[in-house]
C-alpha positions as CSV (number, residue, x, y, z in Angstrom):
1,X,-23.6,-14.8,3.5
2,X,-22.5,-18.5,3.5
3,X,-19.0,-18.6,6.1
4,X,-18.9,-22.1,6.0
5,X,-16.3,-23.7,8.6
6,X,-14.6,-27.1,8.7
7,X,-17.2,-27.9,11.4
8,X,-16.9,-31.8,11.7
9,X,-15.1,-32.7,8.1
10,X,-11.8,-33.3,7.7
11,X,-11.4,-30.6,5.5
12,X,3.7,-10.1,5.6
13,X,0.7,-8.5,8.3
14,X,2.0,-5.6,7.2
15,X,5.4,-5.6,7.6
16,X,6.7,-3.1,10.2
17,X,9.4,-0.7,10.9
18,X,9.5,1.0,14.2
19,X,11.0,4.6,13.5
20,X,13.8,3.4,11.8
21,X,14.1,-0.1,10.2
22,X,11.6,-2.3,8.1
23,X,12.0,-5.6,6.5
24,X,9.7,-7.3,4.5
25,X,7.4,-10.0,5.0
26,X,7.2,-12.3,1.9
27,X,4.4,-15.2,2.3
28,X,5.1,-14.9,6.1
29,X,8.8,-15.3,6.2
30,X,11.2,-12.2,6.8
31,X,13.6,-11.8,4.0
32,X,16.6,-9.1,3.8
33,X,17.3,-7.1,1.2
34,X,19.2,-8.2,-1.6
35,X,23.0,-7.5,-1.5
36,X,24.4,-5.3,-3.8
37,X,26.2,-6.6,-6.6
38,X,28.8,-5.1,-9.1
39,X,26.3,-3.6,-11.7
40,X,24.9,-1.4,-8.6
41,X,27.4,0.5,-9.5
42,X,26.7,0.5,-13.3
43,X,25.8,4.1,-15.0
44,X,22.6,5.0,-13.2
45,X,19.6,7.0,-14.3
46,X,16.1,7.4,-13.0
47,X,12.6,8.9,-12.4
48,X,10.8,8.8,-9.4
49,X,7.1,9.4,-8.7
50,X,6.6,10.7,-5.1
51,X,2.6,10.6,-4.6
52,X,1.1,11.9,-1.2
53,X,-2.1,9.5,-0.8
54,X,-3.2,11.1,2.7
55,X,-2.1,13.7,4.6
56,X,-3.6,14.9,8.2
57,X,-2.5,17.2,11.5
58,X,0.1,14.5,12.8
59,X,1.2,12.1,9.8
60,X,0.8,11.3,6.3
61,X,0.8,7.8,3.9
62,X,2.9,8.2,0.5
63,X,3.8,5.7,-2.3
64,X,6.9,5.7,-3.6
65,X,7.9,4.5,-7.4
66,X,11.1,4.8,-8.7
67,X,12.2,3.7,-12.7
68,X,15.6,2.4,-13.5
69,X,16.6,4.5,-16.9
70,X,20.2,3.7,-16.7
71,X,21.5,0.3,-16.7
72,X,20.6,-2.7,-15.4
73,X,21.1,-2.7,-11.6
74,X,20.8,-5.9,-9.4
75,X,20.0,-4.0,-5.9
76,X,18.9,0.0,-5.6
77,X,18.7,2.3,-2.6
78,X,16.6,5.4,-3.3
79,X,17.8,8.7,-1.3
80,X,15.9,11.2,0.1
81,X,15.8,14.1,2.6
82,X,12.2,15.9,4.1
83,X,12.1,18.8,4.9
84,X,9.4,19.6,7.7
85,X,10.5,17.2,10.1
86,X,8.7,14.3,8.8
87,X,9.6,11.1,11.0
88,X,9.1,7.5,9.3
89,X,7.0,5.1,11.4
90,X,5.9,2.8,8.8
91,X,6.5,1.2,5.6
92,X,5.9,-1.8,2.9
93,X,8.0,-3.1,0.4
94,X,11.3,-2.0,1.1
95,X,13.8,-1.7,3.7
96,X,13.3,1.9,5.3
97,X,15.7,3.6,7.1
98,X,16.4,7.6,8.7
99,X,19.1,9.4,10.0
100,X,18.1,12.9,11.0
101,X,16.3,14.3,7.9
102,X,18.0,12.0,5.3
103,X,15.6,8.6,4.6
104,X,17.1,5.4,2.6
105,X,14.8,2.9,1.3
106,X,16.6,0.0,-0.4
107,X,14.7,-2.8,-2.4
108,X,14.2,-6.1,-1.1
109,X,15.2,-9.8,-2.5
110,X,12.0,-9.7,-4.3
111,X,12.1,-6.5,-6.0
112,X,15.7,-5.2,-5.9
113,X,16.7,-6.3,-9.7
114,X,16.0,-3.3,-11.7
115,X,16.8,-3.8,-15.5
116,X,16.4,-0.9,-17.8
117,X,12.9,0.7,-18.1
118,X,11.9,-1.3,-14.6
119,X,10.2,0.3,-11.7
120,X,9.4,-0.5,-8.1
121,X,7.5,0.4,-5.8
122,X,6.8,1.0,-1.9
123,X,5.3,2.9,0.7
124,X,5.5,4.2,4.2
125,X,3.8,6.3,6.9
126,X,5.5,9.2,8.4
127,X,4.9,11.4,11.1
128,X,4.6,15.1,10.5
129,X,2.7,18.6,10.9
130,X,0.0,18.2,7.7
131,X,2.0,20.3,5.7
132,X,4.5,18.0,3.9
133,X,5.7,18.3,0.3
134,X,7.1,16.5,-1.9
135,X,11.0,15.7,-1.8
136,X,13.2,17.7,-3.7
137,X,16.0,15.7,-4.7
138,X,16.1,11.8,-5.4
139,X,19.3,9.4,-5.8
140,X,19.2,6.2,-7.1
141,X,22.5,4.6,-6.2
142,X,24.2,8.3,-5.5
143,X,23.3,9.5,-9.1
144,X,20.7,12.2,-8.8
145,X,17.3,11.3,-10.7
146,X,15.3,13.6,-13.0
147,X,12.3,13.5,-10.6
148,X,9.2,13.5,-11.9
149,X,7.0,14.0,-8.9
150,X,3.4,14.1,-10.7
151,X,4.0,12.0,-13.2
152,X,3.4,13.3,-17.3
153,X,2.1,16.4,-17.7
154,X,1.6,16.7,-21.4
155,X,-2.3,17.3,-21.9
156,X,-1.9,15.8,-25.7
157,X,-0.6,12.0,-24.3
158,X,-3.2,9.5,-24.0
159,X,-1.7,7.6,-21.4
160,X,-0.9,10.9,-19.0
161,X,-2.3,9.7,-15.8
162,X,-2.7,13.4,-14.6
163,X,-5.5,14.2,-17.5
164,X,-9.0,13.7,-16.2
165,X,-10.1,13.1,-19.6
166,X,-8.1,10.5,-20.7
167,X,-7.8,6.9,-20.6
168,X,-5.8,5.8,-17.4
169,X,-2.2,3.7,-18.5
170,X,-3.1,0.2,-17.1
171,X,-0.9,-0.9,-13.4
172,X,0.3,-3.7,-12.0
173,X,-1.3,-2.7,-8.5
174,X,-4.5,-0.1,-9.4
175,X,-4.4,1.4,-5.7
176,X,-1.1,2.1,-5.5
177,X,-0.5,5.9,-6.3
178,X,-4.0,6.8,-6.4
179,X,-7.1,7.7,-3.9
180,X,-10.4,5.4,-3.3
181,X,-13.5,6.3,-4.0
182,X,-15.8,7.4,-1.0
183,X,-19.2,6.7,-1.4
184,X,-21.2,9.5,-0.4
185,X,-24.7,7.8,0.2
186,X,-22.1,5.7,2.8
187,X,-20.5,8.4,3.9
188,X,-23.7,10.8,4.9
189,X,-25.0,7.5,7.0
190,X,-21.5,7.2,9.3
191,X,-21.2,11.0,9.3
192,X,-24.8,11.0,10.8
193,X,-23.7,8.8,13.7
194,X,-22.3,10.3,16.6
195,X,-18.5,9.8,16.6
196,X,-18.9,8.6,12.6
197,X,-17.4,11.6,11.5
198,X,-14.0,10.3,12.4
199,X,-14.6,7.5,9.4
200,X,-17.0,9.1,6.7
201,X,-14.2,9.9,4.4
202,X,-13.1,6.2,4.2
203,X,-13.5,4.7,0.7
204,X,-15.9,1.9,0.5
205,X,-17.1,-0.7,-2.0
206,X,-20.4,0.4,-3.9
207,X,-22.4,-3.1,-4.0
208,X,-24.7,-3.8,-7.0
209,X,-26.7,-6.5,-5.1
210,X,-30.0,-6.3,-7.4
211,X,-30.6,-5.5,-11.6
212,X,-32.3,-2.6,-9.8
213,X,-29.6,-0.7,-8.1
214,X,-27.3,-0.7,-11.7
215,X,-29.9,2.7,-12.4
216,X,-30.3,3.4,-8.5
217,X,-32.8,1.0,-6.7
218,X,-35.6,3.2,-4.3
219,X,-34.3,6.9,-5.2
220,X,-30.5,5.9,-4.3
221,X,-27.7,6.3,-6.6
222,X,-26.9,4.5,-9.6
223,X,-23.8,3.1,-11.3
224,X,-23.4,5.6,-13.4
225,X,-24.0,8.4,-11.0
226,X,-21.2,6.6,-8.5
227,X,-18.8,7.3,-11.7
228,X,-19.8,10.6,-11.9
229,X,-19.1,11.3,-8.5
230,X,-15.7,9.2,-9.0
231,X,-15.0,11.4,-12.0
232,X,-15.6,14.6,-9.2
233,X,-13.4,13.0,-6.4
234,X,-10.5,11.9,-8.7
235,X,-9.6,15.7,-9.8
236,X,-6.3,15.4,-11.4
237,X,-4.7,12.3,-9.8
238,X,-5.8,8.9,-10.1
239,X,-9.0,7.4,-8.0
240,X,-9.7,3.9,-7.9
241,X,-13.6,2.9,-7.9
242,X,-14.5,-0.3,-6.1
243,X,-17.3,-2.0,-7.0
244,X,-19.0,-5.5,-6.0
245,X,-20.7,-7.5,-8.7
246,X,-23.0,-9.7,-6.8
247,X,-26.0,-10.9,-8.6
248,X,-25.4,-14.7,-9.6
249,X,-28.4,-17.1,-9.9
250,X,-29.3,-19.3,-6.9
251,X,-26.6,-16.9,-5.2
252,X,-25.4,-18.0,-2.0
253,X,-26.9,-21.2,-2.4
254,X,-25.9,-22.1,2.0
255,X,-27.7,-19.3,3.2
256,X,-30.6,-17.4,2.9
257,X,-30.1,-13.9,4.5
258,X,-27.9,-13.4,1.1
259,X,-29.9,-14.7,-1.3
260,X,-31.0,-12.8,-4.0
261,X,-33.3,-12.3,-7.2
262,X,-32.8,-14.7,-9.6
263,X,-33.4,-17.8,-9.3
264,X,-31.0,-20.8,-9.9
265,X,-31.7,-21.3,-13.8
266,X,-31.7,-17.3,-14.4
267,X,-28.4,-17.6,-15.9
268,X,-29.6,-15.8,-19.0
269,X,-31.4,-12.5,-17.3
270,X,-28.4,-12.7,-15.2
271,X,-25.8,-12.0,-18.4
272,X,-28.2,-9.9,-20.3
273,X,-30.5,-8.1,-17.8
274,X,-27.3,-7.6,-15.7
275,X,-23.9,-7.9,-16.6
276,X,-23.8,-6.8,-20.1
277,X,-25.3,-3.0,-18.4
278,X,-22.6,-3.1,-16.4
279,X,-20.5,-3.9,-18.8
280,X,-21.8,-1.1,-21.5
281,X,-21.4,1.7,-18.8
282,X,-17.9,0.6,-17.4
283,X,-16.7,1.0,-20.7
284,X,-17.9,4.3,-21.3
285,X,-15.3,6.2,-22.5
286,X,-16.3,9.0,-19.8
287,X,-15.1,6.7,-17.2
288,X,-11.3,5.9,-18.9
289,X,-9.7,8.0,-16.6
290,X,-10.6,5.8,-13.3
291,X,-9.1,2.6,-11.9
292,X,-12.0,0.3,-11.5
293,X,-11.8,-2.7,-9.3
294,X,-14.5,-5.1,-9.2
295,X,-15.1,-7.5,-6.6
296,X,-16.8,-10.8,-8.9
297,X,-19.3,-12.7,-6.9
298,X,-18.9,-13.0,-3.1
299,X,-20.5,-16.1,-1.2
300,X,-20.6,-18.4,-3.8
301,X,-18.1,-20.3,-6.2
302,X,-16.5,-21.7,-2.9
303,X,-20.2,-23.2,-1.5
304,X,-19.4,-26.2,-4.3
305,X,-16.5,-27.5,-2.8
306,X,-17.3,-27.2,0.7
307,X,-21.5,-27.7,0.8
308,X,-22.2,-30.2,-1.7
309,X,-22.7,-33.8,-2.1
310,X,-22.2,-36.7,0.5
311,X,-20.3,-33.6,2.9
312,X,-21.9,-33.1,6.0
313,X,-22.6,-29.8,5.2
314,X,-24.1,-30.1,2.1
315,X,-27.4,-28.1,1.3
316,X,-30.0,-29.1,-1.5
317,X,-29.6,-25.9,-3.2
318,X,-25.6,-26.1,-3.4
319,X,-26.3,-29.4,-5.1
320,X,-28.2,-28.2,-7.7
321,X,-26.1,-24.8,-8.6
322,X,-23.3,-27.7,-8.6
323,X,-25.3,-29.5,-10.8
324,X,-26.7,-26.8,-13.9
325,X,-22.9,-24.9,-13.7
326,X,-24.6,-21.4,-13.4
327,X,-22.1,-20.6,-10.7
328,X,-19.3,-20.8,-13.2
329,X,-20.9,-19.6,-16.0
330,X,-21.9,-16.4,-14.8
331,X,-18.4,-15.8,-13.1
332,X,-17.0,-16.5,-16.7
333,X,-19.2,-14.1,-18.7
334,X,-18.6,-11.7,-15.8
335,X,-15.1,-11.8,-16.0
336,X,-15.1,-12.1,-20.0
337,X,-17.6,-8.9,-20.5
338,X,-16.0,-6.8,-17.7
339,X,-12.8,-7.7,-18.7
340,X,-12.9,-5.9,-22.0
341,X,-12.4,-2.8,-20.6
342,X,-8.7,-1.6,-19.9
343,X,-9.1,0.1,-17.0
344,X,-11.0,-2.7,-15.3
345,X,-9.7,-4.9,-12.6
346,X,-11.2,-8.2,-11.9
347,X,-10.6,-9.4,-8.4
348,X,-12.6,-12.6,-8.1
349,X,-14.1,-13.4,-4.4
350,X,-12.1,-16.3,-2.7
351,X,-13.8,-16.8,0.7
352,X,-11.8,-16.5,3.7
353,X,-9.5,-18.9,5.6
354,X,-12.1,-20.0,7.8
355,X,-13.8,-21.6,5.1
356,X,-11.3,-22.7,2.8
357,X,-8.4,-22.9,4.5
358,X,-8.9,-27.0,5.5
359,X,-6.5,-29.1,3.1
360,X,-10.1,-30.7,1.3
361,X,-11.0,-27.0,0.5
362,X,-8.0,-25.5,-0.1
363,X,-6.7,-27.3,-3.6
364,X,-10.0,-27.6,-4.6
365,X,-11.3,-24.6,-4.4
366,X,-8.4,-23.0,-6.9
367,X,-9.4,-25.8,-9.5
368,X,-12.8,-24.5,-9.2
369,X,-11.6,-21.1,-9.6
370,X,-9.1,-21.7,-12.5
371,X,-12.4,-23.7,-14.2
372,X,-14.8,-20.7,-13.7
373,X,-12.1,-18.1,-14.9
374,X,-11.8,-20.2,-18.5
375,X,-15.5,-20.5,-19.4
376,X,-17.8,-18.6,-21.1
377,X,-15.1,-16.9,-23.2
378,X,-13.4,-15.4,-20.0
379,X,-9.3,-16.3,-19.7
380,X,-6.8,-16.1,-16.6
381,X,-5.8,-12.6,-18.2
382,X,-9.0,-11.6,-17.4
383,X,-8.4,-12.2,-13.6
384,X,-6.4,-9.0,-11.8
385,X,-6.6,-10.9,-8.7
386,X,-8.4,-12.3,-5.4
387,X,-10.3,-10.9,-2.6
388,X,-10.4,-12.7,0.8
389,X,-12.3,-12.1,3.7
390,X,-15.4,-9.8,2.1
391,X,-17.7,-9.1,5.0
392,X,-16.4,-11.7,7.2
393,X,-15.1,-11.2,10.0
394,X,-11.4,-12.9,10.3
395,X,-8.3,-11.2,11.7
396,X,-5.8,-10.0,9.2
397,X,-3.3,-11.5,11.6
398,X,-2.7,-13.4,14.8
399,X,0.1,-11.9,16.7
400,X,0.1,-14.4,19.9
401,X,0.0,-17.3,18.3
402,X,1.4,-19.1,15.0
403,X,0.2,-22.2,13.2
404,X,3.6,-23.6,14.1
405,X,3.1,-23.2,17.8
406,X,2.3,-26.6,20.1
407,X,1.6,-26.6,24.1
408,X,2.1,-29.8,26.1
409,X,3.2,-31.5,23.1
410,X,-0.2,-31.0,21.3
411,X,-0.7,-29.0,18.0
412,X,-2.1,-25.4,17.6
413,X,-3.9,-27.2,14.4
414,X,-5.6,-29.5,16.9
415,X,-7.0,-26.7,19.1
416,X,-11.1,-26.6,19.2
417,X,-10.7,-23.2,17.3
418,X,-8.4,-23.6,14.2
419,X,-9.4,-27.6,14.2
420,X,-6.8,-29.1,11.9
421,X,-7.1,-25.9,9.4
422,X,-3.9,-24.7,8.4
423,X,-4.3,-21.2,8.6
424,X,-4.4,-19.3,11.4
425,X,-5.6,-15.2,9.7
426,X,-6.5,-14.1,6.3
427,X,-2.9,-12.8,5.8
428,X,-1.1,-16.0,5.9
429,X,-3.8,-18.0,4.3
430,X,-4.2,-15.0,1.4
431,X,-0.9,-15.3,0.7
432,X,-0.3,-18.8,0.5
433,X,-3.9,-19.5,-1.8
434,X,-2.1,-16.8,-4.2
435,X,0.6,-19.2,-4.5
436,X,-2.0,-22.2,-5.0
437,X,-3.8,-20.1,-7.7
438,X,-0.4,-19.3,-9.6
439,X,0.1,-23.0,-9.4
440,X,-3.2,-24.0,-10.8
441,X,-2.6,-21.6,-13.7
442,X,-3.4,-17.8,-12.6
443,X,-0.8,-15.3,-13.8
444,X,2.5,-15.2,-11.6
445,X,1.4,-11.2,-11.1
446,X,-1.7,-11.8,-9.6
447,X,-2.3,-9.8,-6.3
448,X,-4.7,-9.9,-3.4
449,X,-6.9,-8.0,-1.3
450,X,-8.1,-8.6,2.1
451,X,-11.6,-6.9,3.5
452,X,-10.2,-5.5,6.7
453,X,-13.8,-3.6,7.4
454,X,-15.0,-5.2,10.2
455,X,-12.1,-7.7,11.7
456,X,-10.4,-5.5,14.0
457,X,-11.3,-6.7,16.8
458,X,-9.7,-4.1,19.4
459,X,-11.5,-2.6,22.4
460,X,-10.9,-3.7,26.3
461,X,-10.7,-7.4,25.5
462,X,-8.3,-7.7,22.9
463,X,-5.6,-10.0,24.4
464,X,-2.0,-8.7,24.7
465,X,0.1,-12.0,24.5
466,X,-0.9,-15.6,24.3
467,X,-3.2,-17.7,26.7
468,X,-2.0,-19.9,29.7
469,X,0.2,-23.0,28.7
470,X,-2.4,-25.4,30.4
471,X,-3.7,-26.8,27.4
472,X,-3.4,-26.4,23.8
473,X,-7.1,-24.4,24.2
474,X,-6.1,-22.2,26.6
475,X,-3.5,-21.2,24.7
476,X,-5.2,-20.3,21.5
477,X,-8.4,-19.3,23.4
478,X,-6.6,-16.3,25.5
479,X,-4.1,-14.9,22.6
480,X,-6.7,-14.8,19.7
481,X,-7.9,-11.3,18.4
482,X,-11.0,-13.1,16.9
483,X,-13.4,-13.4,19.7
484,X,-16.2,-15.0,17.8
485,X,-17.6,-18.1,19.3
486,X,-16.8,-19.9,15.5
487,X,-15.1,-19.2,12.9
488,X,-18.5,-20.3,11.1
489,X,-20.1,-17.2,12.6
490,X,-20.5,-14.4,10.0
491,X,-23.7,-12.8,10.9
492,X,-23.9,-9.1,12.1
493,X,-20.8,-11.1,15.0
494,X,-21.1,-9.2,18.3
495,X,-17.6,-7.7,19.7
496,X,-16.1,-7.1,16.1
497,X,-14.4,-3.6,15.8
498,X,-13.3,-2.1,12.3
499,X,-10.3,-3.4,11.0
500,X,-7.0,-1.6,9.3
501,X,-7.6,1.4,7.4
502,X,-7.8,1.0,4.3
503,X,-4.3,1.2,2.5
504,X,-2.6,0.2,-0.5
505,X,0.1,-2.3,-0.5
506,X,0.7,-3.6,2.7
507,X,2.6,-6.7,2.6
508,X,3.7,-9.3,0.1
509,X,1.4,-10.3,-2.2
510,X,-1.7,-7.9,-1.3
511,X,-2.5,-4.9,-3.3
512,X,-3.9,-3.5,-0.9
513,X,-6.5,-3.5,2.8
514,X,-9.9,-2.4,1.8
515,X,-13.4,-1.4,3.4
516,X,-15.5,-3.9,0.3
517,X,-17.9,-4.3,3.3
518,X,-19.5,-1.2,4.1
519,X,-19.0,-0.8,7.8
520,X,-22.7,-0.1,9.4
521,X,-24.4,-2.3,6.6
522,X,-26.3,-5.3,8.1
523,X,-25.3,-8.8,7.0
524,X,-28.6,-9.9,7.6
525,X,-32.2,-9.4,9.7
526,X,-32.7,-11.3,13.2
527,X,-35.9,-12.0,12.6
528,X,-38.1,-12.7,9.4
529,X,-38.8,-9.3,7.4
530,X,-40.5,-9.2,4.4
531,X,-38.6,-7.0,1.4
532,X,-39.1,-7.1,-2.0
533,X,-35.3,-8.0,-2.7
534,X,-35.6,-11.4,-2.4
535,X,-33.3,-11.6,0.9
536,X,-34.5,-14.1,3.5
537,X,-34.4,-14.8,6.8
538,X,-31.4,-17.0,7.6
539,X,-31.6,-18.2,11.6
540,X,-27.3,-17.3,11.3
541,X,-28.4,-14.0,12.1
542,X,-30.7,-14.7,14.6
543,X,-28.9,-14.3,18.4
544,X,-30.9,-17.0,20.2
545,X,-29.9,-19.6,17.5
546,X,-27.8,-22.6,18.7
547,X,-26.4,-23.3,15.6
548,X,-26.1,-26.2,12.9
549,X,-23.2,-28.6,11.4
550,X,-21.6,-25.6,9.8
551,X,-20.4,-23.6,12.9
552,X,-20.0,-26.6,15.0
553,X,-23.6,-26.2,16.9
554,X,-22.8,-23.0,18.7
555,X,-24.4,-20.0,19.1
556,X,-24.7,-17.6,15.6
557,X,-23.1,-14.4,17.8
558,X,-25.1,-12.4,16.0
559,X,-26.6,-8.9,17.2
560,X,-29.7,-8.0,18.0
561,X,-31.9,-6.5,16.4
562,X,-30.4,-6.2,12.9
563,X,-32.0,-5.5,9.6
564,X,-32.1,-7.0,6.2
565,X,-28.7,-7.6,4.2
566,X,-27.1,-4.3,3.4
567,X,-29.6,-1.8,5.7
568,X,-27.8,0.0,7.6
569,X,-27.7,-1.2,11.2
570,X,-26.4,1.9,13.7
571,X,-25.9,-0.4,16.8
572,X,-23.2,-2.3,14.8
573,X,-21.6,0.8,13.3
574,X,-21.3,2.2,17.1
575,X,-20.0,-1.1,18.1
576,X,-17.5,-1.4,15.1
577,X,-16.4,2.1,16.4
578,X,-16.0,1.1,20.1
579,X,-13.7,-2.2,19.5
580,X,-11.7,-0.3,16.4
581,X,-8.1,-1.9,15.8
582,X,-6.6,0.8,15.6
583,X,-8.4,2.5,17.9
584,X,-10.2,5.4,16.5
């Protein structure tokens, strides 16, 4: 999978509380909560859906969403009390505070205003004994709200998002309030590793990397039976099911460990062999009832910006996807077909920061976006969002060191690793390109998710606090979680741990952390295998490679010993395991 780097060319983490106190990040800058104004105080009335999205001996994750019914108020603070000795330690999107048993979450500057009929929404972790319940009293500015914990229960209403049967009321965030989807094909390979166990009930992304796998390619499961399974898993709540749409023609036109079936003038098998099947079964009415996010086109889209023309890095084959527009087209009709279905979620793929992050790649790459999402009948409404980081490697953030930071005088930006880029994680740079794509035309509502997989990066030698102070490189050398050798590197990367669990919601701007990359699943073979799924041998994934002008002429990193795109590769899934951030 093309991870193309800077090379040569000019080109809220999470936000915390700590037992007791949270505020916000928004686009990487701590904001307080919004002072309360007169009409805080205005007649008050309100429903509040308290979902429990995990719960385990020690702790559980809930998401909180509370609708104004009364008038309009210009702050809110939502009142609780637990009752089993539940202890906050974490929370997103509102200020979160405890005193004994009593809890007080209070909106933030960008989501205190509540006029009539609004809701808003946050989450937290908590400490407890596996046992919790739900709360039973809510107050919304002292007035005591008709809580609603589980949402409509009439079995007539269409949009009651507790009927299995029915269609599913469309959301502003689909993973907020419900559970993921666990693949169970994934699943049975972790759970067969020693130690996997302690990850097999993760949700994953189901990959539809071949016309072949949309009925089950080699006696695996299909589409369809994914969404029966989802149909199983979902029970009476809501379930979101993730899947990646990854077929294009001339598809990852800068590598070749990714490449795939068609070839670069298929456009037309590619919208009727492909997507128009997977358009017919996700609009199945038997599948109304589910949340389903796609993930459109990984590895591609940003390769013309950043690996065409007089660039140094330009490859013949990104100059002639370039060239016929098959790139764009097929993202269009993708987005266009899949998009007619109101339960379905677009999230287009949008690299990662160490490929588009550079100033030359950066603007660009939105335009090229924005021009893809208005062709072939397809319209920014069409677009839920972005996806950053899929399979790739990146940290979600850098603790030790900021973009802002200089040593001696001398720029963090002029450091050998982030070389002029302007980003320093996936984080920073996910939410700032959200603001880029609003700007270029995307719906202000858009959100973001970032593929926290495989980017973890824990284990004995993760750093604790920044390098030594002797030189710019020292500095960013020692404090970086991301040990790969270049950010250019994104083959099977030796030393990479799994990332944040998957959660919904976590800072500003992101919808949510996922797991799109399977963990365990190779990015590509070490040496040349032959396979009849038109994945080749790229020398990225080859260990004893020294590189080329995309990751700066330094070794690929890669493992050992790996298999074919998407096989699964136990050496990595133990190593993933060992270097876990958190720890496992």
């Amino acid at each position: 999978m093309s991870r193309t780097s800077r090379t040569t060319l000019r080109r809220s983490r999470m936000a915390l509380i700590a037992a007791g106190a949270l505020v916000a990040a928004a686009a990487g800058s701590a904001t307080a909560a919004a002072p309360f104004g007169a009409s805080a105080a205005a007649a008050a009335g309100c429903t509040v859906d308290y979902k429990i999205q995990n719960q385990w001996n020690g702790g559980l994750t809930a998401a909180v969403s509370v609708t104004n019914t009364g008038d309009s108020l210009a702050g809110w603070q939502l009142e609780w009390s637990f009752a089993g000795g539940e202890t906050i330690s974490q929370g997103w999107n509102a200020t979160v505070s405890q005193s004994g048993s009593a809890v007080t979450a209070k909106g933030l500057s960008y989501n205190a205003a509540l006029a009539n009929g609004a809701s808003a929404s946050f989450g937290f972790n908590a400490t407890g004994n596996g046992n919790s319940a739900v709360p039973a009293t809510f107050k919304l500015n002292g007035v005591t709200c008709n809580a609603d914990p589980s949402g409509p229960t009439d079995p007539t209403d269409p949009t009651d998002p507790t009927d299995p049967t029915g269609p599913t009321a469309r959301v502003n965030n689909p993973y907020e309030g419900a559970k993921v989807y666990v693949n169970p094909e994934w699943s049975a390979n972790a759970a067969a590793e020693p130690g996997g166990s302690r990850i097999a009930d993760q949700p994953t992304g189901v990959w539809l990397d071949r016309i072949a796998a949309i009925e089950g390619a080699n006696g695996g499961m299909g589409l369809r039976d994914h969404l029966d399974e989802a149909l199983a898993q979902k029970g009476s709540g809501e379930l979101v099911f993730q899947v990646v749409i990854y077929n294009l023609p001339g598809r990852d036109c800068a590598a070749l460990a990714s490449n795939g079936e068609l070839g670069p003038t298929e456009i037309d098998r590619y919208k009727t062999e492909y997507i128009d099947p997977i358009a017919a079964i996700l609009a199945d009415e038997k599948y109304a009832g589910l949340r389903i996010v796609t993930t459109v086109e990984i590895d591609s889209l940003p390769n013309l910006v950043t690996n065409t023309g007089s660039r140094e890095t330009a490859t013949p084959a990104c100059d002639v996807m370039k060239a016929n527009g098959n790139y764009q087209k097929g993202v269009g009709y993708a987005l266009n077909k899949l998009g007619d279905a109101p339960n379905v979620y677009n999230y287009i793929d949008a690299g990662h920061h160490g490929w588009i992050g550079w100033d030359d790649n950066f603007g660009p790459s939105a335009d090229l976006f924005k021009e893809a999402a208005t062709t072939e009948g397809a319209t920014v409404d069409d677009v839920h969002g972005f996806i950053t980081n899929t399979a790739n490697y990146g940290a979600t953030t850098e603790d030790n060191f900021s973009i802002d930071d200089s040593v001696n005088g001398t720029s963090v930006r002029q450091s050998k690793w982030v070389d002029w880029n302007r980003y320093t994680d996936e984080q920073s740079f996910a939410q700032a390109f959200r603001n880029e794509l609003v700007s270029v035309g995307f719906n202000s509502d858009i959100g973001m998710l970032i593929d926290t997989s495989r980017n973890g990066w824990g284990g004995a030698d993760r750093p604790t606090g920044p390098g030594a102070s002797t030189s710019v490189d020292t500095y960013v050398d020692g404090g970086r979680y991301d040990r790969r050798i270049h950010l250019g590197n994104w083959c099977n990367q030796a030393g990479a741990g799994l990332g944040e669990r998957p959660q919904a919601a976590p800072a500003a701007g992101i919808d949510a952390y996922v797991w799109m990359k399977p963990p365990g699943e190779s990015d590509g073979s070490s040496k040349e295998i032959p396979n009849d799924e038109g994945k080749g041998f790229d020398q990225m994934c080859d260990p004893n490679y020294a590189g080329n002008v995309r990751n700066g002429n330094n070794p690929s990193g890669a493992l050992p010993d790996a298999p074919v795109s998407g096989k699964w590769f136990s050496a990595q899934f133990q190593e993933l395991m060992k270097n876990a951030y958190p720890a496992l």
